[in-house]
N, C-alpha and C positions, 0 to 999 in steps of 0.2 A: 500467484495466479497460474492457474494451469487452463489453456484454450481448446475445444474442439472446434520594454524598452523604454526601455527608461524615458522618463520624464526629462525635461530641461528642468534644472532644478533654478527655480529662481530664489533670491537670498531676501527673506522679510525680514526686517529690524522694526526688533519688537519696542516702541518709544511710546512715555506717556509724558501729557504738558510738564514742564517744568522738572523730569526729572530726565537722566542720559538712562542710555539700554542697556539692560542687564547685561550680568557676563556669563554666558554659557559655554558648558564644562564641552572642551577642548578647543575651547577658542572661537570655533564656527557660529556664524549667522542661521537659524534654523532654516530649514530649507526640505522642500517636499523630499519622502518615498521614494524608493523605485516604484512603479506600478509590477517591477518581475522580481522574479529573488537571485534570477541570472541564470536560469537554465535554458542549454543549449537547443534543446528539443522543444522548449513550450516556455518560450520569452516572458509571457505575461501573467505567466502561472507563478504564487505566492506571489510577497512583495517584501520590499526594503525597508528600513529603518526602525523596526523593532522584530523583540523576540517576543511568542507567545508563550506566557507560561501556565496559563489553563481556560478551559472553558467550560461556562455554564449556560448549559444549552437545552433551553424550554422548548417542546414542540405539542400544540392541541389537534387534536383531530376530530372536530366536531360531529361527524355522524360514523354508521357503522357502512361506508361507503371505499372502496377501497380505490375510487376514481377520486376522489376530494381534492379538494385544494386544504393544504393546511396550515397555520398558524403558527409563529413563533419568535421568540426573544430567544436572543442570544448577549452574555455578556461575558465579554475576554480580558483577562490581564495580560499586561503586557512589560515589557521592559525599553524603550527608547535606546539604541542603539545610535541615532543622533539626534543633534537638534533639530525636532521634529517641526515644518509649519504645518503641515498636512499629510496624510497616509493614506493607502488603500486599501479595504479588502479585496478580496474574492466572493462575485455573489454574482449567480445568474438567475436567480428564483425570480418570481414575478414584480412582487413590490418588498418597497420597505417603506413602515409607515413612519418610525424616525431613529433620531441620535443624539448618545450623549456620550460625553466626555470627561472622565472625572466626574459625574454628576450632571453634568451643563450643557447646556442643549447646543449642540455640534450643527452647523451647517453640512450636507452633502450634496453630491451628484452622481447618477451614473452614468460611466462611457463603456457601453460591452458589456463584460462582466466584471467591469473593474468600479465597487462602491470608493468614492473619494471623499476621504470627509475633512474637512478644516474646523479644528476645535477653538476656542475661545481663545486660547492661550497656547501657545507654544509648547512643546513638551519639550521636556531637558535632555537630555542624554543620560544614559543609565538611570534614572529614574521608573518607576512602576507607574502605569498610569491602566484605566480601566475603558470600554470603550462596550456601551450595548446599544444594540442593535436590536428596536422593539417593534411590533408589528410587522416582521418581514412575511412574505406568501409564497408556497411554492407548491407546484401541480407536478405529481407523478405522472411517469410516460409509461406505455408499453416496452416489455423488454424485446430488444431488440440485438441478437446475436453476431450481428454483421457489423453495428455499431453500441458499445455496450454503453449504457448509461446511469446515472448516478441512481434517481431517485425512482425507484421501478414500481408498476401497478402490477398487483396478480389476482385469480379471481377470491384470492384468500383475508389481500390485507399487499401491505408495501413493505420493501426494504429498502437497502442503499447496496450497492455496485458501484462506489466511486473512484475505483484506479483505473487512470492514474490522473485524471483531473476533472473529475465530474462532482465531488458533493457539494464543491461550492453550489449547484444548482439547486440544494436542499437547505445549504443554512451559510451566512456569511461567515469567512474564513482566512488565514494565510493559507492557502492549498498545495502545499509542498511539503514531502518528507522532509525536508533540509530544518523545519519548523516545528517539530513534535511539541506537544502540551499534554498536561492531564486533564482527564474531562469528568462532569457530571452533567449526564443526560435523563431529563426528564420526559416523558411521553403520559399524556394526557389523551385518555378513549374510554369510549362509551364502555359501561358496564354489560360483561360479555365479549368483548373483545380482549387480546391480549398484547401488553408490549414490551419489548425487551432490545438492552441495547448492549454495548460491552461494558465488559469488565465486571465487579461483584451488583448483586441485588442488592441496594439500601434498605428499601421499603414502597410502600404500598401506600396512598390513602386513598379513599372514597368520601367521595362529595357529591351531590346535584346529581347522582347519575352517572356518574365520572369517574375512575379511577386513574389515578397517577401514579406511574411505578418511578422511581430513579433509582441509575444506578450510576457507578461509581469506577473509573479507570485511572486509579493511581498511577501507574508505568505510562512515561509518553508512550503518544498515540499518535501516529501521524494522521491529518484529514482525511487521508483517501482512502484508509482503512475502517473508519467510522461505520457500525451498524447500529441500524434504527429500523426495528419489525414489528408491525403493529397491524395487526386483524387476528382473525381468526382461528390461532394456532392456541398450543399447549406446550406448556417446560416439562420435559421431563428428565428427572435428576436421578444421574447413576452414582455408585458407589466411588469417592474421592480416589485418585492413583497416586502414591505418593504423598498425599495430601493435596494435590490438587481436586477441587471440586468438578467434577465433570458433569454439562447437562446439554440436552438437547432441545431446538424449534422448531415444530412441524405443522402444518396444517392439521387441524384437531379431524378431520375428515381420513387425513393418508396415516395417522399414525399408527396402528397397525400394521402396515406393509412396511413405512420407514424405520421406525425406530430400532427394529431387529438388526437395521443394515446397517447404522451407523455405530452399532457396539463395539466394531474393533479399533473404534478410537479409544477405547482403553488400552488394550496391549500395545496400541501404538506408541500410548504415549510412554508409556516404560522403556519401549524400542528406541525412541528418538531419546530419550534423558541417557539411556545406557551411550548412546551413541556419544553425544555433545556437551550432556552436563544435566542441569536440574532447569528444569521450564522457565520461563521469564517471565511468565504470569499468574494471577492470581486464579485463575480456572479457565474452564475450556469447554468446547464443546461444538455442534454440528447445526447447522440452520440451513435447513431445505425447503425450496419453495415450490410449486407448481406452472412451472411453463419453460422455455428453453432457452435457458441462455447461453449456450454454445463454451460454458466456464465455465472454471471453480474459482473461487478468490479466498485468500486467507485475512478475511473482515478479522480484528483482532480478537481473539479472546473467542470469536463465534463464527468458524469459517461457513462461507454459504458456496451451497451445490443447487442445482435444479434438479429434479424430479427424470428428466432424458437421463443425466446421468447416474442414479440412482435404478435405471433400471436396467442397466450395462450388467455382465454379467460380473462377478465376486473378483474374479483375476482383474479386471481392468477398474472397478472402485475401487477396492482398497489400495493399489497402487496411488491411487491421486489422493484419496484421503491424504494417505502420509504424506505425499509433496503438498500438501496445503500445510498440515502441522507442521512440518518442517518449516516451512515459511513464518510460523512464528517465532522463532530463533531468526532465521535467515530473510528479511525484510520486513519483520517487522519489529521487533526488538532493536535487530541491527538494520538500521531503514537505509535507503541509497541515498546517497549526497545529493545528486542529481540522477537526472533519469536517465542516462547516459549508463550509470551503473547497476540498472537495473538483472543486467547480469548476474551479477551477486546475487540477488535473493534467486532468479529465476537457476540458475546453472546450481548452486548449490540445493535449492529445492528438487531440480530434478537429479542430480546426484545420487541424494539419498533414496527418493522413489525408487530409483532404478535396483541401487542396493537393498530395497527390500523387496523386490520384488524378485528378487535373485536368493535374497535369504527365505521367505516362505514360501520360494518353487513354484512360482509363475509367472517366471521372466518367459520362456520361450512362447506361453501364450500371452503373454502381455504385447511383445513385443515383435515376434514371428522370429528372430533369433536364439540362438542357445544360449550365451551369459553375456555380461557385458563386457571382456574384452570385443567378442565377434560385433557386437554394437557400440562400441567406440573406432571400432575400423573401419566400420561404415560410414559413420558420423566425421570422422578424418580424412574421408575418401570425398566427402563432397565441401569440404572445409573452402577449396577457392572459389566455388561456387557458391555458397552462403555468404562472403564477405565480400564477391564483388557484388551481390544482391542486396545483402541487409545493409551492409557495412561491417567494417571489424566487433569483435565480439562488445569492445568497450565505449563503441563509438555508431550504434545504428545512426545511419546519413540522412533520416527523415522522421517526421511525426504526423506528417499526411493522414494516418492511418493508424489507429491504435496498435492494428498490425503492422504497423513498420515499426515499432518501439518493441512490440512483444512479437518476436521474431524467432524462427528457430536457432539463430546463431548466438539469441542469449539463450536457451534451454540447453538444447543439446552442445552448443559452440561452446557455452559456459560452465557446461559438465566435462569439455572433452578439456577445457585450460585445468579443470582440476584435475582429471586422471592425467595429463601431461606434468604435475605440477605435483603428484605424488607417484607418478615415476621420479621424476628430477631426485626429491628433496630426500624417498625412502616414507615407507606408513606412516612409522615411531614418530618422525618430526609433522608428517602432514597431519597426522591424528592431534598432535599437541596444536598443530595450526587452529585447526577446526577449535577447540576448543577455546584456545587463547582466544580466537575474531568473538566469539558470541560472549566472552566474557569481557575482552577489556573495550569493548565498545554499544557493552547492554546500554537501551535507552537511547542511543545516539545515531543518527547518521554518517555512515564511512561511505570514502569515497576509492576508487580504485589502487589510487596513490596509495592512500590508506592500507590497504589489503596489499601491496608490493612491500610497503615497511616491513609490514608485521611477519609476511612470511620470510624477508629475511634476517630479521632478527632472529626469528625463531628456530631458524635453519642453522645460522651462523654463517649461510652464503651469501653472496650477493645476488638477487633474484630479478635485481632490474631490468638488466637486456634481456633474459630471458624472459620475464612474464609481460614487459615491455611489447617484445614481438607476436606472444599469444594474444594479446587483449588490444593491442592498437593497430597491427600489422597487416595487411591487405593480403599476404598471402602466408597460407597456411607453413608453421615451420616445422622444422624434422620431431619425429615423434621419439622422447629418450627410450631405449630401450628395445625399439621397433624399427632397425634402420629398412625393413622391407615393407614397412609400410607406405603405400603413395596416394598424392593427390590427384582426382581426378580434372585434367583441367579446366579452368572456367569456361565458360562460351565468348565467344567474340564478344564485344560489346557492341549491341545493339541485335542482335543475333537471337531469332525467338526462340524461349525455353520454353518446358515444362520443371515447375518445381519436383525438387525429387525427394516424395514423401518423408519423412523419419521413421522406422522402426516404431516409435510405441506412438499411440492417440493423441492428436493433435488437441489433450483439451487440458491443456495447462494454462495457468493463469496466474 
């Protein structure tokens, strides 16, 4: 992205006349869910006691209305993790009209956004079991910049903006990266409309006036990265890089003006594979919408921009293109444990922007400085004042506000721990880091800890206190290499500031 509690678990024993209660595997009495999956920033976001291992996810959209309310089933496998008496999704959409379990019609309720549902029968621990969700409804909102949300209207047709805990509002879910699945998403619209979602095109039918496309995302997929675009628009397919298939989604009205501007996602991607390795998806490509959402987001496989920033001039789009692609290695492949670590994807996406905006010579108008040292020494001059504001780089202190999660001290704070972090270690190793993180944990969610091993393994040092101090520390530490660099100091506390802009465009996401 680039921007401009658990339950009381009570214990059911599961007894029938005349026979004693099963035994379930590790001993334990079944016993509800967490209603959270345990992150620190957003308690009730995903949930407990199983792992999702795909989803198929129907959605109808009855007219060529791009205010609609619309239709859908959804059904998810799963794996029990314990002995389950009851579980929760994630679903803030309007209704649901029911539930099954393994086949069998499941009792639920909602409290919040959290759908509870108690199946017939206990689930086992480690066991697969199935769970759809039929008749749910959900009503697109206006996008709105200030607070960004999941399932958006435009005058074109809708899509999904749902990081970092909005799509549950679009279709039932575990809604956490710490949760990735494979999906197949269906979209159902009037003939003349168009839809498209991630990962490959399967196919096409047509019925009744109707066409239904699905398509197909092998590679987990975390929820919040999920796109679903359906009105008005047109694909259009450029020449594969690599062998990756590249295509784009525009409003079938702007494409003329668009489509010319999003072609340097091709050279990019060659840029970004030279940089990190070979892509971690099956294709790729650009989905621009008409109105302003104050972002960019890297949706998987189909990053979406709005139209404001499509009309920015060439030095400041293609800078953020690439920190969206980038973000397809760096958060969404390699997704955060918790949101806590949102750093990770956010610092090393703006990493690399910066780097290329430095490699095809328009960093000083990107950014109003000359190269990225003189913009890490700015970025390190205001280092105590971002972290007694946001909080440390690995630990923002609030989630009040989208913007208190996505904060400059994960962009910029989280790009300056990796130029401190290849000062330390030397390129040769940092280069082999970069590539090892996107390789030995494709597919998966790492957590900071995570990213402390691996760098020093890879180092051969021991990397603890020091990236310890970078990523959890409240006050900025010495920069290797630069002992004449200084921190400017924080303000009193409680002492009115003004924030003190960043160097390049406040529109990462």
């Amino acid at each position: 992205m680039r921007p401009v509690l658990l339950a009381t678990a009570t214990a059911l024993l599961m007894t029938t006349v005349g026979a004693a209660a099963p035994a379930y595997a590790g001993g334990a009495a079944p016993s509800p869910g967490a209603p959270g999956i345990g992150d620190r920033l957003y308690p009730l976001l995903g949930n407990g006691g199983y792992d999702v291992q795909n989803y198929d996810l129907k959605v109808r959209y009855p007219q060529k209305d791009p205010k609609q309310t619309v239709t859908g089933d959804v059904t998810i496998t799963a794996v029990a993790t314990q002995n389950l008496s009851r579980f929760d999704l994630d679903f803030g959409g309007d209704a649901v009209g029911g539930v099954t379990v393994n086949g069998r019609s499941a009792t639920f309720t909602r409290d919040g956004d959290e759908l509870v549902i108690t199946p017939r029968r206990a689930l086992r621990k480690g066991k697969e079991f199935s769970v759809t969700v039929s008749g749910f409804t959900a009503t697109p909102i206006e996008a709105n910049a200030s607070s960004p949300a999941g399932f958006v209207t435009t005058a074109d047709g809708t899509f999904m903006a749902g990081q970092p805990n909005q799509s549950h509002q679009y279709f039932p879910s575990n809604d956490h990266p710490r949760d990735m699945a494979t999906y197949t998403i269906a979209l159902t619209v009037p003939e003349g409309w168009t839809a498209v979602a991630n990962g490959r095109h399967v196919g096409d039918r047509t019925r009744a006036g109707y066409v239904t496309s699905t398509y197909r995302e092998n590679k987990p997929l975390a929820s919040e990265l999920i796109q679903a675009v359906a009105g008005d628009f047109i694909v259009h397919d450029r020449a594969p890089v690599n062998g990756v298939p590249v295509r784009d989604v525009v409003p079938r009205r702007l494409a003329d003006d668009l489509l010319p501007k999003a072609a340097v996602e091709s050279s990019q991607l060659s840029w970004m594979t030279a940089k990190v390795g070979r892509y971690p998806f099956e294709n790729y490509g650009s989905l621009v919408v008409d109105t302003d959402l104050g972002f960019a987001l890297e949706t998987q496989t189909l990053s979406l921009y709005d139209t404001s920033l499509f009309g920015a001039p060439k030095f400041v789009l293609d800078p953020i293109m690439l920190h969206e692609l980038a973000h397809m290695w760096f958060g969404d492949s390699v997704a955060p444990h918790e949101w806590s670590d949102v750093w990770q994807s956010e610092g090393h996406a703006t990493w690399y922007e910066l780097e290329y905006a430095e490699e095809t010579g328009v960093f000083s108008d990107y950014t109003g400085v000359k190269d990225r040292e003189t913009y890490f020494k700015a970025v390190y001059a205001r280092g105590d004042t971002y972290r007694q504001r946001y909080g440390p780089v690995a630990h923002p202190l609030k989630a009040d506000s989208i913007w208190d999660v996505f904060n400059p001290n994960v962009y910029d704070g989280g790009a300056l721990v990796l130029y401190a972090l290849k000062q330390k270690i030397g390129a040769r190793d940092f280069d082999r880091l970069e590539r090892a993180w996107v390789s030995v944990n494709k597919g998966e969610s790492a957590s900071a800890q995570d990213f402390i091993a691996l760098a020093s393994a890879v180092s051969g040092k021991n990397l603890r206190p020091f990236l310890t101090d970078w990523l959890f520390g409240t006050k900025t530490p010495p920069m290797p290499g630069h002992p004449d660099w200084t921190v400017t100091a924080a303000p009193a506390p409680g002492a009115a500031t003004k924030a003190a802009p960043a160097p390049a465009p406040a529109y990462r996401r």
